[in-house]
Structure formats: structure tokens, C-alpha cells
Phi, psi and omega in degrees: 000144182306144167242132186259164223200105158289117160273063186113017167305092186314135178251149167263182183303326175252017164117357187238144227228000184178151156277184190290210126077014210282157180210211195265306195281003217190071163305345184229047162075147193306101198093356182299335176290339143025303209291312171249053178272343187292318197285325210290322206293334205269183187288342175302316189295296176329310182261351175271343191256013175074349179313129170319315160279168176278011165084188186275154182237123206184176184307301180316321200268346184292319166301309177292305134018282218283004144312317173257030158266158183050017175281101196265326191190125182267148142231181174205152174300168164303331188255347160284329161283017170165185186247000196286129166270096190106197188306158147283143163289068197055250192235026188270349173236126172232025180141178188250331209272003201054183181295349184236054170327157169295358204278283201061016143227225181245161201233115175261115201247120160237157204236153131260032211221081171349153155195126172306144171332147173238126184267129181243212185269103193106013169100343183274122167224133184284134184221106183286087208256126187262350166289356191092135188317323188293321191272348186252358176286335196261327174286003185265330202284283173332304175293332196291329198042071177062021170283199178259189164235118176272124155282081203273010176128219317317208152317301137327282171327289200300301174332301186294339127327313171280309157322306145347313182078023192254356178249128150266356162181159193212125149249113187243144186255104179290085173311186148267041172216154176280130181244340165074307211212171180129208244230100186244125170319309192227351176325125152094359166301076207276116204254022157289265188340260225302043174020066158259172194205124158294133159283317155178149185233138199238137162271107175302171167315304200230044154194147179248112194263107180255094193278157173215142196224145194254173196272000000 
């Protein structure tokens, strides 16, 4: 059965899901890469951005692996696929990822601002949805054709998806670091209500990999 799903999301120890500030320079917010340092090293990482060697072959990397199964269809907020504000300049901003995003499959970005799709390199194509989380879940769910659906972020994103009551289940990757400030993930979320439960928690090298599943 389809699952709609957060995957491999980083957390800091207190809670935060993105630093402050984001830019051209500060793609996750100031300290935010911080966050997926568990991440960057293993082979996963490694083989999605195309770099030659293999990386750490390790728990972490075996939990990211298993982040991209069965994944049919991403969506994402507006500030994880850029830093761009207001109308789009045509096509002049296409992704943080080069021609070849990590996705390979199609990707629902909400906007409030219309843009045609970007068709990209590897099976990924961007589709810019003006409707609201509800209107890019039935169009990501069609495109997935019963695969799962991954909610990959931002922070925001994720939030509106949980309130919603629209995620069955999230594996978040707890860093070891403190971030004080940013982006918080669950302030004012009571996730007892929406009947999540823990499910299992695996300890990675550099991160403790927590899945919650709702009941």
C-alpha cells in the first residue's frame, strides 16, 4: 500500500530541521548543513551526486539506501528547491542539484507564483503547484502510480503535512549537535494526537536514526 512518507530528515538534538537565514550561500540556513553531516560521507551520498569513490559503506548509509525505496513521487516547499523570491525569472533558477537532480522521479514544488514544468536530466521533472499541499498530494499520489510518496521538505512543508494529517510515517535522523536557533520541526505539534507512536530507533555511526509511524 502507498505510503505518503518523510524520509532521512535531519534533526538537530533540539529540534530543528533548518538553521536561520537561508540564501544562495546557506542553502539549509546558517549551520544548517550541520544537520546531514551523517550523510554527506556514505556511499549514498556519494553515488547520488555521481563522485567516484564509494563512500562510507555503514548503518547510515544503509538507512539512506533505504530512503529511496519505493519512492514514486517527491513534493517539496518553495525554499528547499531555491532561495528565489516572488514571480520566477523565467527558467534562470533550476534546482540547488545541477542537470541532473537526486529525484529521478517527478517532483511537485509549491509556489504561489505558476511556472511550467522543468523537464531535467535522469527522469526528474519539476512541476510547480499553486494549489496548496492538498492539490500538489493528489497530483504527486497520481504520478507516484502506487509507489510511495515522499515529503522531502523544507520544515514548513513538512509541518503543513503533519497538521494536515496527511503523513503516515517519518524517519528522522537525530545529529549530535545543538542548533539554538532556525527552523523547528514540531514547535506546537502534538504528535501523541495525531497518532504517531515510535517504531524503532537504529543507532547510526554519526546519527540515531528514529522512524515514527502513526497508529
Amino acid at each position: 500500500m502507498s505510503k505518503v512518507k518523510v524520509a532521512a530528515f535531519s534533526i538537530s538534538l533540539d529540534g530543528f530541521g533548518a538553521g536561520p537565514h537561508q540564501d544562495l550561500n546557506n542553502p539549509l540556513g546558517v549551520r544548517g548543513l550541520e544537520l546531514h553531516s551523517w550523510f554527506f560521507d556514505t556511499g549514498a551520498f556519494k553515488k547520488m551526486h555521481g563522485q567516484a569513490d564509494d563512500g562510507r559503506q555503514s548503518i547510515d548509509n544503509t538507512v539512506a539506501l533505504q530512503s529511496f525505496e519505493n519512492v514514486g513521487a517527491w513534493i517539496l516547499g518553495r525554499n528547499m528547491f531555491g532561495p528565489v523570491r516572488g514571480p520566477w525569472d523565467g527558467d534562470s533558477w533550476k534546482g540547488w542539484w545541477g542537470n541532473n537532480p537526486p529525484y529521478h522521479t517527478p517532483v511537485f514544488v509549491l509556489t504561489h507564483h505558476a511556472r511550467p514544468p522543468l523537464v531535467m536530466e535522469g527522469g526528474t521533472t519539476f512541476h510547480f503547484v499553486t494549489g496548496g499541499p492538498g492539490a500538489a498530494l493528489q497530483k504527486a499520489k497520481e504520478a507516484a502510480q502506487g509507489q510511495d510518496v515522499r515529503i522531502g521538505g523544507g520544515v514548513s512543508t513538512i509541518r503543513q503535512y503533519l497538521t494536515a494529517n496527511l503523513i503516515d510515517e517519518m524517519h528522522l535522523a537525530v545529529s549530535p549537535v545543538f542548533l539554538g536557533e532556525g527552523e523547528h520541526l514540531f514547535s506546537g505539534i502534538n504528535l501523541s494526537q495525531l497518532g504517531f507512536v515510535p517504531s524503532k530507533t537504529i543507532p547510526g555511526e554519526k546519527a540515531t536514526h528514529v522512524l515514527v509511524k502513526r497508529k
